[in-house]
MIMILUM-42419 format. One record per atom (N, C-alpha, C): x, y, z. Coordinates in pm, whole numbers, plus 50000, padded with zeros to 5 digits. Layout:
<kenus>
XYZ;...
</kenus>
This chain:
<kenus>
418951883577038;418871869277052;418231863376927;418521860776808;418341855076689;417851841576720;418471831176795;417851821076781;417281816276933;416101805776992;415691800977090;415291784177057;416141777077147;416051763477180;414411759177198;414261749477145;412861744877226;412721731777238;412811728177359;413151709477393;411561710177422;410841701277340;409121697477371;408431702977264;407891695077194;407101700377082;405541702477099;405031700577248;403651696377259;402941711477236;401551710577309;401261720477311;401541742377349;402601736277445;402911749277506;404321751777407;405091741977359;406161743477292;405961746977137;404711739977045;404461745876951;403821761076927;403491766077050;402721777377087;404291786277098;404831788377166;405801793277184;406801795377072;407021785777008;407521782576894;406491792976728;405461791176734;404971800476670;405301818176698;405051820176858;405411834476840;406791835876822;407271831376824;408931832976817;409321833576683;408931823676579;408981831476433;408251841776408;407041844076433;406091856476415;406941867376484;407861869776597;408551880176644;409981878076509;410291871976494;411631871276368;412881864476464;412421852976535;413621846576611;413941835576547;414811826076549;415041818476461;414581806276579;414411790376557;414011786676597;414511772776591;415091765576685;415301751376705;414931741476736;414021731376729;412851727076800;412711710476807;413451700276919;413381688276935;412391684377020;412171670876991;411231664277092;411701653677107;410961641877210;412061628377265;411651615177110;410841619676999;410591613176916;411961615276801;412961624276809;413151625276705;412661635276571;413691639476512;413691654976404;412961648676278;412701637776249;411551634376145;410201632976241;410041635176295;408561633176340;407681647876406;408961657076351;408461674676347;408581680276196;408611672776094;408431677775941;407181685175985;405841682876008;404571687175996;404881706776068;405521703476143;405791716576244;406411726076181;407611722076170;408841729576113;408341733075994;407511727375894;406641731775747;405711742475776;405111740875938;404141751275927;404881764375971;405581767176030;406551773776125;407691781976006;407461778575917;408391780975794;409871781475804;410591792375728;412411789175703;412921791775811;412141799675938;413091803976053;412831793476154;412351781976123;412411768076195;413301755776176;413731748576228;414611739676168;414451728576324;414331714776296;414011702576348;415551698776386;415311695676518;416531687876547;416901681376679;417741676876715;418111667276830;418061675776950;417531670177098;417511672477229;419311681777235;419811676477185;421431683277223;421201691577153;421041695377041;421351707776939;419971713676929;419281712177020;417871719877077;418871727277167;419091720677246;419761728077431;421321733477383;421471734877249;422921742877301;422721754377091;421491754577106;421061760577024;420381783477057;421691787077024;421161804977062;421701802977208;420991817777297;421521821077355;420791809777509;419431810077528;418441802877606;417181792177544;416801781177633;416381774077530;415051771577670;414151773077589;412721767277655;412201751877680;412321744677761;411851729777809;410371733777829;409881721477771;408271716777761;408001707777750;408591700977858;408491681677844;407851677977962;407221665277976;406581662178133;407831662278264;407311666878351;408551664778511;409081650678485;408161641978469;408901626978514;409711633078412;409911636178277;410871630078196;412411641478236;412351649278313;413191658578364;414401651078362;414271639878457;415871629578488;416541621978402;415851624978268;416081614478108;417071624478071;417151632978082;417831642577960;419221637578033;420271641477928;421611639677921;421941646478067;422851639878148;423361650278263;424181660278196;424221671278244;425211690578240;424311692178114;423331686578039;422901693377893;422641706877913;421741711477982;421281728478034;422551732678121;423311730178179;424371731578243;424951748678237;425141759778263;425461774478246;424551780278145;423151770978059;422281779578017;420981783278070;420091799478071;419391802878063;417661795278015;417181788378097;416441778978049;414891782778139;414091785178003;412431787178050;411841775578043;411331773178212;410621758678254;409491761578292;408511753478139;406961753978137;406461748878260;407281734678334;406511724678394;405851725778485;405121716878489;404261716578610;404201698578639;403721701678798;403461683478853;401701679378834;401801672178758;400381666878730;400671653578771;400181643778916;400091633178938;399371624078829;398771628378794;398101615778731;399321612178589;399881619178554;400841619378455;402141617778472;402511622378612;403911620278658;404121612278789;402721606278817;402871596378985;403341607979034;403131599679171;403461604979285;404431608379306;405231620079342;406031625679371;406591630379571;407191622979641;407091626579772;407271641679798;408251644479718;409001656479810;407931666579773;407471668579627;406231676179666;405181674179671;404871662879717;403401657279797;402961665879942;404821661080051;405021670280107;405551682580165;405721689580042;406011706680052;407201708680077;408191694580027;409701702580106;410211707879969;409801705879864;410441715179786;408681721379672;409431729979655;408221735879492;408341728079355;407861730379243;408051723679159;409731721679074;409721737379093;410611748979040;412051741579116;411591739579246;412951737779331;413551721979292;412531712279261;412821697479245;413721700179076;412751709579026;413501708678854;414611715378856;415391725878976;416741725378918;417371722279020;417041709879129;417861699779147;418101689479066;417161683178958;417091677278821;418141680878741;418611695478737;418881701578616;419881709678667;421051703778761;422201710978840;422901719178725;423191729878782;423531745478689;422711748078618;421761746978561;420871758178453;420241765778519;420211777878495;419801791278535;418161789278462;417151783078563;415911777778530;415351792078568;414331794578481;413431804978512;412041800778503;410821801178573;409561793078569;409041803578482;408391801078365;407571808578299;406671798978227;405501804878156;404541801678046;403921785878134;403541783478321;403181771778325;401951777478372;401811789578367;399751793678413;399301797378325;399491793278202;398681794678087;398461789177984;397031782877962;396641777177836;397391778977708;397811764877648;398221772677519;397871777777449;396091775377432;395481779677310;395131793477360;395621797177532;395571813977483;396841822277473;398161816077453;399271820877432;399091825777269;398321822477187;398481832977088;397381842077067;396181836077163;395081847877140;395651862277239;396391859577362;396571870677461;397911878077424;398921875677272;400001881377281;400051893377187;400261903777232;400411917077192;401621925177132;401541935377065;403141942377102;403491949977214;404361951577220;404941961477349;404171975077368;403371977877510;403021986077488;401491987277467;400981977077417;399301974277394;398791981477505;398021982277521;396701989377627;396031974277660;395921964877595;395821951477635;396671938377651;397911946377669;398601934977679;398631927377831;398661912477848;398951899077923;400021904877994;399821899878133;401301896678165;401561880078214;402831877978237;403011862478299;403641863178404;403841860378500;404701853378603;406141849878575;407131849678677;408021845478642;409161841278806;409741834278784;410121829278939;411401825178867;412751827678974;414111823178970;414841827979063;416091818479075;417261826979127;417641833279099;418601838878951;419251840478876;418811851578823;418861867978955;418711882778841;419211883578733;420031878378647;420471877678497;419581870178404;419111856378476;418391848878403;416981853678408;416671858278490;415101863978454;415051874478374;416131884978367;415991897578290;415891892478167;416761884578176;416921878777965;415561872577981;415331860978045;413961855878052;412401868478022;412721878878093;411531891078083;411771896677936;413271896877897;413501906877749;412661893877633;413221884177674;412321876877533;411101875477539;410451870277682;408681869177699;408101884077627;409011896877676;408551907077597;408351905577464;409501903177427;409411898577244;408161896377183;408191880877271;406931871977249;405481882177224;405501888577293;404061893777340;403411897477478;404091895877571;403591896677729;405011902977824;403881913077903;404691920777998;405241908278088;405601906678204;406161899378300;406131905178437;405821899678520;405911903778683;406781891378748;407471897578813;408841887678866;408061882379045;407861871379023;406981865179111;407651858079232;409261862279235;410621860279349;410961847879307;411041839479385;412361830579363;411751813979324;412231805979322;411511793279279;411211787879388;411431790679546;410421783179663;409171793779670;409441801579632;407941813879584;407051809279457;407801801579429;406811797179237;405291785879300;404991787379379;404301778179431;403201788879343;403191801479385;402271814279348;401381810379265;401641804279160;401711801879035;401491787178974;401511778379085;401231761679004;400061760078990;399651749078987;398321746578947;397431747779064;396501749879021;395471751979087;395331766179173;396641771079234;396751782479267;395621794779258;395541805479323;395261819379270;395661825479134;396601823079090;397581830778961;397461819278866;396881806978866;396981797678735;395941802478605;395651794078528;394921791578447;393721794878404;393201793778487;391621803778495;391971814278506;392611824178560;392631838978564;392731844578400;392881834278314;392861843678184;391481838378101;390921837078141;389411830478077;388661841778071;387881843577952;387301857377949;385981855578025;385131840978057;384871836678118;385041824678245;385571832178384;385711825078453;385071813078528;383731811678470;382521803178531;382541796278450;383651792378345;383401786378224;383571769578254;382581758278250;382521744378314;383811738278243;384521731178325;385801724578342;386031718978201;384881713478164;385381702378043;385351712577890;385081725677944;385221731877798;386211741177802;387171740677907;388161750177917;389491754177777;389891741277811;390521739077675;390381749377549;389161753077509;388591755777392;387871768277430;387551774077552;387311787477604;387741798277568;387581814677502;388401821277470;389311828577615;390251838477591;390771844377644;390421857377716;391081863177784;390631874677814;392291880777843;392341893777870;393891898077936;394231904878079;395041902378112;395381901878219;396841911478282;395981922378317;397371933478343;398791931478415;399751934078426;400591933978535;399601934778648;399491944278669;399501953678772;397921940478843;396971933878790;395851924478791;396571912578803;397951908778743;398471896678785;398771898278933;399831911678946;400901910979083;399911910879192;398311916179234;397611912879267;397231900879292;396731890379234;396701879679231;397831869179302;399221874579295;400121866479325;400251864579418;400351880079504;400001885879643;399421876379707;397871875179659;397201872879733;396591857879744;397231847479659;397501835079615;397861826579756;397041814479765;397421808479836;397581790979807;398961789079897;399411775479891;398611765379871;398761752179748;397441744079754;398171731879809;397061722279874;398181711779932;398111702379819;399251701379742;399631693079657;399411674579690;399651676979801;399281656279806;397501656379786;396831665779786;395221664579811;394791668079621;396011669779551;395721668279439;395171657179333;394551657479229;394731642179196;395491644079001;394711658078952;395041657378820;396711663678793;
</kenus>
């Protein structure tokens, strides 16, 4: 897989976007601003980067990674992801995306609303329980004695395997966390989110951000996933 799409330039997308040249993938990378307003990126990211449009992000290589807010899910072009392989960072943060009914009340997961959003793309939930700033401290080569693993939720046994062969790439094992009404495992606030990779877990809220890492086995994730329980999303606020 030489090249990977990346619709979202924010934090989890420039993160992603770094290991992906550091592995030797080539790299496509739009945001809803427009391919002049990623010069700064694409300069740091060097020759195996190249800036460009939401369309020629999403029909760029073989699978292309979304990292944009939920609300903006229903903006994109209709069929754009349409028969591709697509890794979905998102997550529902009310305060950023309002209120949302259907998963306020639990009739669908996050996972399940985004590929009714996104009819045909073979959506795979990955990279949304983890900080970005520890997606490059926790990524390893294949094989580490410390390597991360991530989560991963879909329909689509084809689309997760390719989804598991590149997260490998990246740096992190993968544990297949079942299907996207199962991705709940894994949202926020959950058992399996965000804090589980803090090298300190007692670490106070407002310094998380900037907290280092710690790693996190398969075998310490699939645990966790197990044993993860449902949060009630309408009792959320961030």
């Amino acid at each position: 897989m030489p090249t990977l799409g990346i619709i979202g330039s924010g934090n989890i997308g420039a993160a992603v976007a770094r290991l992906a040249v550091a592995a030797e993938l080539d790299v496509v990378i739009a945001n809803s601003r427009g391919p002049q307003s990623l010069t700064g990126l694409v300069e740091e990211l060097g020759p195996r980067a190249t800036a460009a449009t939401v369309d020629q992000a999403a029909r760029a290589g073989e699978m292309t990674l979304l990292s944009i807010p939920l609300g903006a899910y229903g903006s994109l072009p209709e069929g754009l992801l349409r028969g591709r392989t697509v890794l979905d960072t998102g997550n529902y943060y009310p305060h950023r995306d309002g209120r949302i009914s259907e998963l306020d009340s639990e009739e669908v997961t996050t996972t399940e609303l985004a590929q009714r959003l996104l009819p045909g793309a073979l959506l795979v939930k990955a990279f949304n329980n983890i900080m970005a700033h520890h997606i490059p401290q926790l990524a390893r080569p294949t094989g580490a004695g410390d390597r991360s693993a991530l989560p991963i939720a879909g329909e689509d046994s084809g689309a997760k395997e390719r989804s598991a062969a590149l997260i490998d790439r990246l740096g992190f094992d993968t544990v297949d966390a079942g299907t996207p009404a199962e991705s709940w495992r894994f949202e926020p606030e959950s058992d399996a989110y965000t804090q589980i990779y803090l090298a300190d877990p007692e670490v106070p809220l407002d310094q998380m951000m900037q907290a280092p890492a710690a790693p996190v086995s398969a075998d310490e994730l699939r645990a966790l996933l197990e044993s993860s329980r449902r949060v009630k999303v309408a009792e959320r606020t961030f």
